[in-house]
N, C-alpha and C positions, 0 to 999 in steps of 0.2 A: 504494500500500500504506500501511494507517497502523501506526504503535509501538503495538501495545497491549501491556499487564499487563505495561509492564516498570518502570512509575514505583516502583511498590512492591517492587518484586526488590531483594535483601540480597545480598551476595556469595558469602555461603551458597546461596544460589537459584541465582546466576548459575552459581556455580564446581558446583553438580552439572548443572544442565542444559548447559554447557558440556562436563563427562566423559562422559556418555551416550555421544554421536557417537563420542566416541575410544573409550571400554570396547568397542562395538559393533564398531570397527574392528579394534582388537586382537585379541576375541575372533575373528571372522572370517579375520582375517589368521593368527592363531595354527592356527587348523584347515587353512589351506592349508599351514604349515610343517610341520604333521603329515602331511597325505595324501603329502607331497611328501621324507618320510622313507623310507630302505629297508624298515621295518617293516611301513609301511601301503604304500607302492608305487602308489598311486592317481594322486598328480599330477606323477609325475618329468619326468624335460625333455623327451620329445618329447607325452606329455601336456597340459604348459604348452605348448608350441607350436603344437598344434593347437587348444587354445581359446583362446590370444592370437589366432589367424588367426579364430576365430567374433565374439573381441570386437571385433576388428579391422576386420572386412568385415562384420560384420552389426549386431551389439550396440551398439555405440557410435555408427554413425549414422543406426540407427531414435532411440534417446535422444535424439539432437543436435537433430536436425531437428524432430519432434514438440514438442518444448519450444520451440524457439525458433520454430518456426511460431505455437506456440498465444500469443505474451508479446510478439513482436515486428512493430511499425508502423512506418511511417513517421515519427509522432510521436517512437516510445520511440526510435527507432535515434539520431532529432538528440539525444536528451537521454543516451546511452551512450559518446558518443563520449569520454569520458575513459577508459573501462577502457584502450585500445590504449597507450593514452599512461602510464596506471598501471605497465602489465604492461610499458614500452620503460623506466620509470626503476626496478623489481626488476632487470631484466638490466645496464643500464649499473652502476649503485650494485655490483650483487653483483659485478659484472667488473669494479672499484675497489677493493673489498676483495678479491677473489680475488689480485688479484695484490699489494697490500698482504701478503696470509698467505705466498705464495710467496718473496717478499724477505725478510721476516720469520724465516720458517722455513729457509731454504735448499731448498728440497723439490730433488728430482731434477728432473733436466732432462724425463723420461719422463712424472712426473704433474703436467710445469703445465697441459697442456692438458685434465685432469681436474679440480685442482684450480679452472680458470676455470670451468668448464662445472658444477662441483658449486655455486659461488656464485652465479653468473650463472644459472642454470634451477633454478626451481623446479616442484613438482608443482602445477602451476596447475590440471591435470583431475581426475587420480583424485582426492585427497585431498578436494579443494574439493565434487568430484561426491559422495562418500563421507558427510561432514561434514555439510553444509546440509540434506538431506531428514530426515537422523536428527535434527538439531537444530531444522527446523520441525513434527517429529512431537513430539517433549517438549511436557507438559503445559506447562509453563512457561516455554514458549520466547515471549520476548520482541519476536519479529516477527508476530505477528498471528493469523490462523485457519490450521488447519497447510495445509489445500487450496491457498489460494492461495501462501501462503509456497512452498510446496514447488513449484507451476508457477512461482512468478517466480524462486524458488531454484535450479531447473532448468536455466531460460533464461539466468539470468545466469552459472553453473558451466558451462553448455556454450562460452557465449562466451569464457571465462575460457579454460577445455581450448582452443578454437580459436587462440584467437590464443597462447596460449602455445607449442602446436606448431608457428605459425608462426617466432615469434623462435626457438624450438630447433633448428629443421633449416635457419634461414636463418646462425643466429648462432652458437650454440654448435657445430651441426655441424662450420661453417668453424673454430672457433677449433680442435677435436680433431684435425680433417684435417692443420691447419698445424701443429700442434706433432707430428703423426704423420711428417710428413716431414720436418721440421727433425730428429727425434731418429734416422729415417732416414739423414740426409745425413750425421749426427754417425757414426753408426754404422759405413757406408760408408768414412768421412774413417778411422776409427782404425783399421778393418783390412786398409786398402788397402797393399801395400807397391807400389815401383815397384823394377823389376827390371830391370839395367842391363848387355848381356852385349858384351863387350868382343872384337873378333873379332884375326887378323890382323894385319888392314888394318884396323884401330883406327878402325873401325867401328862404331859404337854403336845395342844398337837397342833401343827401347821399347817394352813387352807393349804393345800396343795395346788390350789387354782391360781394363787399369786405367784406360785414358783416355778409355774409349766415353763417349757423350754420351748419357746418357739422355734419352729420348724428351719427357719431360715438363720437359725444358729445353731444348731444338729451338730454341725462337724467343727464346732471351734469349744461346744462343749462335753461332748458326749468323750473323755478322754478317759486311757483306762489309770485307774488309782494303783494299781498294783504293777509293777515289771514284770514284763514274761519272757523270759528268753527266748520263748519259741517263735510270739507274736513279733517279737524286736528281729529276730533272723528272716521271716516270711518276706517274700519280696513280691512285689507287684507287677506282675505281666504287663507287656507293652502297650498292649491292646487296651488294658483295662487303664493304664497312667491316662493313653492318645485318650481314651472315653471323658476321665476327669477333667483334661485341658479342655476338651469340645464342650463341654457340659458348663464348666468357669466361663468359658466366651462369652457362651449364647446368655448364661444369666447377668452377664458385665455389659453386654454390647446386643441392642434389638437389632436382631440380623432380619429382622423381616423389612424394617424400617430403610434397612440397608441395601435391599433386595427391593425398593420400592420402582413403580415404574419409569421413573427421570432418570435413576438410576441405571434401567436396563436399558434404557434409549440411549443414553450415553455410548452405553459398549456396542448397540449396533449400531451407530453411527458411525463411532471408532472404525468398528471391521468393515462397513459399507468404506468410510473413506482409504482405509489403508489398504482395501482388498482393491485391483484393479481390473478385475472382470466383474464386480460386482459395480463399481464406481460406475465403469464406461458401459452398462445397462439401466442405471436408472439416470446417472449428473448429465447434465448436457441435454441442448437442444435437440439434437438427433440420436438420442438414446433409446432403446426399445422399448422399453421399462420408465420410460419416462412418466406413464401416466399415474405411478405407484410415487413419485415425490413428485408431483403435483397434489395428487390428494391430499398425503400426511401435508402438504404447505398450506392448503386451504383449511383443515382441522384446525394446525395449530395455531392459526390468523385469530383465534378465539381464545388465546390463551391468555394473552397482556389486558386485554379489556376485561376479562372474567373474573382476572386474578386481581384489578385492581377495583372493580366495582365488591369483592368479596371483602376488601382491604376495608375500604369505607364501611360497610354494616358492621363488621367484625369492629370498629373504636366505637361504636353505639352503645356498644354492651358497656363501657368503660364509664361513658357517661350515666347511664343509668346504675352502676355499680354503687354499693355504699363503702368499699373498706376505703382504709386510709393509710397512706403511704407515706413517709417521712417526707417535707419538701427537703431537708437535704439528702434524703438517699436519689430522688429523682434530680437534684439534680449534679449531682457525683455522676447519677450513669450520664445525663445531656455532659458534662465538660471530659467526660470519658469518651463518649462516641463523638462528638462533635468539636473539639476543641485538643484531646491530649492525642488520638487515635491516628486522626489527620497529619498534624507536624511529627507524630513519630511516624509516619507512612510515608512521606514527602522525603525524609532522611534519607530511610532504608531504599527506597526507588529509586529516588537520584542519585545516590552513593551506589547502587546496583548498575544503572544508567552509566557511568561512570569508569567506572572498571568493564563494562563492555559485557556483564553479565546476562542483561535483557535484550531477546532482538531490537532491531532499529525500527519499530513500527509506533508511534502516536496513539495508534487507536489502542492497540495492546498495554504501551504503559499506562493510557489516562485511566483504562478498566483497571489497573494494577491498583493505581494511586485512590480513586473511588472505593475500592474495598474496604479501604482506612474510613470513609468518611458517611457510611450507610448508617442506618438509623439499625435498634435490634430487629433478630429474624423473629416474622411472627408467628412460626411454625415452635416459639417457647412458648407461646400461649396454649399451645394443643401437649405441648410436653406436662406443665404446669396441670392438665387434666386429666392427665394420667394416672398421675400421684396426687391430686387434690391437696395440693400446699402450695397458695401463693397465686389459684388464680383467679380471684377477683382483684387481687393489688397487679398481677399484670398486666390487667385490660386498664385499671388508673396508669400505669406509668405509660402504656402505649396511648393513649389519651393526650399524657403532656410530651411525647417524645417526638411522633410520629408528625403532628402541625408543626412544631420546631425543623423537624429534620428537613420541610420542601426548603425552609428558609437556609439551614444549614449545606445541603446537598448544592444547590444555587448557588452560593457565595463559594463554599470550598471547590466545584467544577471550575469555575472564571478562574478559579487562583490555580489549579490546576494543568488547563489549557496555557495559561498566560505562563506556566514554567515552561513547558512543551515547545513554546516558539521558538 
């Protein structure tokens, strides 16, 4: 891809082609907070939950695949391999300062594991997917002709969305789950009494019901009191240890989540692009198979408007929510995502740029540099439901983050491009 018409862009230029995408987004988002009112009744929650399930299973990875079929080689994949690495130092950096805001703040014991997961995950899919095509359609968008901007824009926002759902249901998930039963066991510990009935025959006996072993500490208590030599010599077959490691995964890490469909459209995308008999039967105008990515592109044409009119009904819930959330814990995570996230992103890219780590392409580092600067993912709110800790105080902080972040996303793009010239 080459930089064109942006030598001459004033900041005047930059900063409106920079609003477009977000005006676009708000206004869309704004119409979904409407249909998603009692008044209009159109997109209330089993509504949103039925076309989350079409964006989910259909929409999202006709999009994925399609694009990253038609953008991704053999070549480009050796020369992308930094994004993975990008999107592992937004999670570490944000889970540094996450919990920096929680010592800071005192927050409750109940939302550290939200407040990690709001620093640490960003909206690496929608927002990024949302942003880039409206900003390679502006007249005066500084990456080049809008066609191709917006297929390599594509491919790199889908990659962006993939592996960010990966760190989210590998990383953040666990971090929510853990602070979900640690604030269980807290729980448990304060209204447990132990009841002590004294007989007779000064006989004592203990509810036995206080002191059950739950199930999901079996093997960290069930230990034997006595040495045995024999059970100490017994060794464990291979088969049975490989059984124990697969069994720790799957209950550490939801492989189903991981196995989700954006997920699997990724990898065939992948192999569509990197396979070359498969490529030159559907990519291209005179390909035989062409009429199989034409479809998936009209599918997935439904996938940015869906995902962003779901975005709007889903902050409703926030507003009508009663919990109450610290205003310094909200806004530790705003100077964390919007303020510390960005200038430490700016660093590590340019300083990447620099040494000649990143390919030479604009479009690809500004997606780099935007990673730093998205608002939280709001697929922690569906995490936060899992484990029912923490989610009514989610839907208030995306309440105050999510109107913040057009403003924020807008100002940190302009400062962005404006490095890029």
């Amino acid at each position: 891809m080459t930089f064109l018409g942006s030598r001459g862009m004033g900041l005047l230029e930059l900063f409106v082609t920079a609003c477009m995408p977000v005006l676009n987004m708000l206004l869309v988002t704004g119409v979904g907070s409407f249909l998603a009112t009692d008044f209009a009744g159109i997109l209330g929650k089993e509504a949103r939950k039925h076309l989350n399930y079409v964006v989910f299973y259909v929409f999202n990875p006709c999009l994925v695949s399609v694009y990253l079929a038609k953008t991704i080689t053999m070549e480009s994949m050796a020369k992308l391999w930094f994004m993975p690495v990008n999107v592992l130092f937004t999670f570490t950096f944000g889970f540094i300062f996450g919990w920096v805001v929680i010592k800071v703040t005192g927050a409750p014991p109940k939302l550290k594991g939200l407040i990690l997961g709001c620093c640490s995950a960003g909206n690496l899919g929608t927002i990024i997917l949302i942003i880039i095509p409206a900003l390679c359609k502006e007249k005066g968008s500084p990456f080049g002709a809008p066609d191709v901007c917006q297929t390599y824009g594509l491919a790199y926002s889908s990659l962006s969305k993939a592996i960010g759902s990966f760190f989210l249901w590998t990383g953040t998930y666990n971090i929510i789950r853990a602070n979900s039963e640690v604030t269980e066991v807290d729980g448990n510990t304060q209204t447990t009494q132990t009841k002590v009935s004294v007989s007779d025959s000064t006989t004592s006996t203990v509810s036995e019901e206080n002191y059950s072993i739950s199930s999901d500490h079996v093997d960290e208590c069930a230990l034997p009191l006595i040495y045995n030599p024999t059970t100490a010599r017994t060794k464990v077959s291979f088969s049975e240890r490989a059984k124990r490691v697969v069994s720790s995964v799957s209950r550490s890490v939801d492989l189903k989540k991981l196995c989700a469909p954006s997920t699997i459209s990724v990898i065939v995308g992948f192999i569509i692009g990197v396979t070359p008999l498969l490529r030159n039967a559907m990519i291209g105008e005179s390909a035989p198979l062409r009429f199989l990515r034409e479809s998936a592109e009209l599918i997935g044409g439904g996938a940015i408007p869906s995902v962003t009119l779901i975005m709007g009904g889903n902050l409703i819930t926030g507003l009508r929510g009663d919990a109450c959330v610290p205003r310094s814990v909200i806004a530790g995570i705003v100077a964390v995502r919007f303020i510390l996230l960005p200038l430490l992103g700016t660093v590590l890219v340019k300083a990447a740029i620099r040494f000649g780590v990143i390919r030479p392409d604009p479009l690809y580092q500004f997606i780099l540099l935007l990673q730093y600067a998205v608002p939280p993912a709001m697929n922690i709110g569906t995490i936060t439901q899992l484990f029912g800790v923490g989610k009514s105080e989610c839907s208030v902080i995306f309440v105050w983050v999510y109107p913040l972040a057009s403003v924020a996303v807008a100002v940190w793009s302009v400062f962005f491009m404006w490095t890029l010239l």
